[in-house]
C-alpha positions as CSV (number, residue, x, y, z in Angstrom):
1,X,-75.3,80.0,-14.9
2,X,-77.0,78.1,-17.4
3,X,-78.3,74.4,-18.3
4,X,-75.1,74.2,-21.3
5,X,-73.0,74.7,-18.3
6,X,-73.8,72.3,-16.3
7,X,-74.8,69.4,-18.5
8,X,-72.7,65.8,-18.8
9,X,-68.9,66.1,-20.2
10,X,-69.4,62.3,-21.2
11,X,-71.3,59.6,-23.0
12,X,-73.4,57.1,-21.1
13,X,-75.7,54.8,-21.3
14,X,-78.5,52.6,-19.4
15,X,-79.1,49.2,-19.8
16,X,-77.2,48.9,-23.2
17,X,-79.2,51.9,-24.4
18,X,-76.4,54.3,-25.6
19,X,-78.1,58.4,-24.4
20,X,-77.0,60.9,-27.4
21,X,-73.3,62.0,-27.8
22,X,-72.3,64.8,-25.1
23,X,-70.2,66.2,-27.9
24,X,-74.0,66.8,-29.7
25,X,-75.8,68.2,-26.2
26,X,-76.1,71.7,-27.1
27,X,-77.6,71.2,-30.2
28,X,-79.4,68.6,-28.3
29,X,-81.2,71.0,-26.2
30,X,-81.2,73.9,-28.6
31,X,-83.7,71.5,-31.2
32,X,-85.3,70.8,-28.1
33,X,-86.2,74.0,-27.2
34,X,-87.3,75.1,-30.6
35,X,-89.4,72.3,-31.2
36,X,-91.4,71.2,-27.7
37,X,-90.7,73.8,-25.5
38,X,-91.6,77.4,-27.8
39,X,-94.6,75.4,-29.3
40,X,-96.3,74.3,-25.5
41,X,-99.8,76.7,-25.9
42,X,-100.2,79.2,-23.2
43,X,-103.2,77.4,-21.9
44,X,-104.3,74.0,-22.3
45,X,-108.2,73.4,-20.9
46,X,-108.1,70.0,-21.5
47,X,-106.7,67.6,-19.0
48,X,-105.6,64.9,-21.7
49,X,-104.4,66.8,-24.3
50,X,-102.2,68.6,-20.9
51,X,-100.9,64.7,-20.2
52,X,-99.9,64.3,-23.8
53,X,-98.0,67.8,-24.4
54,X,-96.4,67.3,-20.9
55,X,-95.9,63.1,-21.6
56,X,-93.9,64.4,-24.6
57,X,-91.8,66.8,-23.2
58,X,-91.0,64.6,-20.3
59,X,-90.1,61.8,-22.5
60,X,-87.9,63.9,-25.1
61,X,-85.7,65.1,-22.4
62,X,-84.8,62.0,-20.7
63,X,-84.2,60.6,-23.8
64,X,-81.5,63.5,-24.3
65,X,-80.3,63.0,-20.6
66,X,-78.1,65.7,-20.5
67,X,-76.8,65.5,-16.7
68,X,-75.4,62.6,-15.6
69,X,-77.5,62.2,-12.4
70,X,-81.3,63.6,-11.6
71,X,-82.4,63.5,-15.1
72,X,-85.7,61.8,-14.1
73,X,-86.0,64.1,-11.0
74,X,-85.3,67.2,-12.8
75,X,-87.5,65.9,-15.7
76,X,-90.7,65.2,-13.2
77,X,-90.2,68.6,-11.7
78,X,-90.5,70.2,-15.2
79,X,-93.5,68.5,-16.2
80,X,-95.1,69.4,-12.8
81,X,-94.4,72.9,-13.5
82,X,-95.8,73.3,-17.2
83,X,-99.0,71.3,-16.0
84,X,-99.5,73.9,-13.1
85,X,-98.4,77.1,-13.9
86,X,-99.1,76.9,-17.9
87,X,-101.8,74.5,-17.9
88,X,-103.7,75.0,-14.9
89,X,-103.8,71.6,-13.6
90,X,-102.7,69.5,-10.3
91,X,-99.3,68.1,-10.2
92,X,-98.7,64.6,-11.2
93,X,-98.6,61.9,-9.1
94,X,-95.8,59.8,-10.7
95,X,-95.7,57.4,-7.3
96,X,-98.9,56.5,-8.4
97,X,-97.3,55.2,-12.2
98,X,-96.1,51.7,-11.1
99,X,-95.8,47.8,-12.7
100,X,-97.8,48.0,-15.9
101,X,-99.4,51.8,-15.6
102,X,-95.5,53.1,-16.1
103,X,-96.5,51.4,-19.9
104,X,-99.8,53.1,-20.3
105,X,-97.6,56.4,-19.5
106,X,-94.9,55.7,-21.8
107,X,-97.3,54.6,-24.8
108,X,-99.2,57.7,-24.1
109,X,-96.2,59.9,-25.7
């Protein structure tokens, strides 16, 4: 089983903002793969540059959105994992990114 499987059959969009084709989802991912996830560093030391590799990633794939629901989820869940297990770091707490720190996080990327 893999993600090209199970990803949307259908365009959609979010508060008039119209997600990429699903007809262009594979390539979607595949340029995604080759240019964010082959190029994160094995290990990261430093806890910013860790928040901007991860913001980016994060970012990237819910702009692709290629399921139809538990894109954010999935999404959070990813990052968590590349900070921990490549970087070294805590998970992130993205309760804590609320009212006008969810900007700060976005601008970060």
């Amino acid at each position: 089983m893999t993600l090209l499987t199970h990803m949307r059959q259908v365009n959609i969009s979010k508060g008039g903002f119209l997600f990429p084709a699903a007809q262009y989802l594979s390539t979607a991912i595949q340029n995604y793969e080759e240019e964010f996830l082959i190029t994160i560093p094995t290990k990261v030391t430093d806890e910013e540059r860790s928040i901007r590799i991860t913001a980016m990633i994060h970012a990237e794939f819910l702009f692709i959105h290629p399921f139809r629901e538990g894109n954010g989820r999935t999404a959070r869940l990813f990052v968590n994992l590349i900070a921990a297990l490549k970087h070294g770091f805590e998970s992130f707490h993205f309760n804590r990114i609320i009212g006008h720190r969810a900007g700060e996080y976005i601008v970060s990327v």
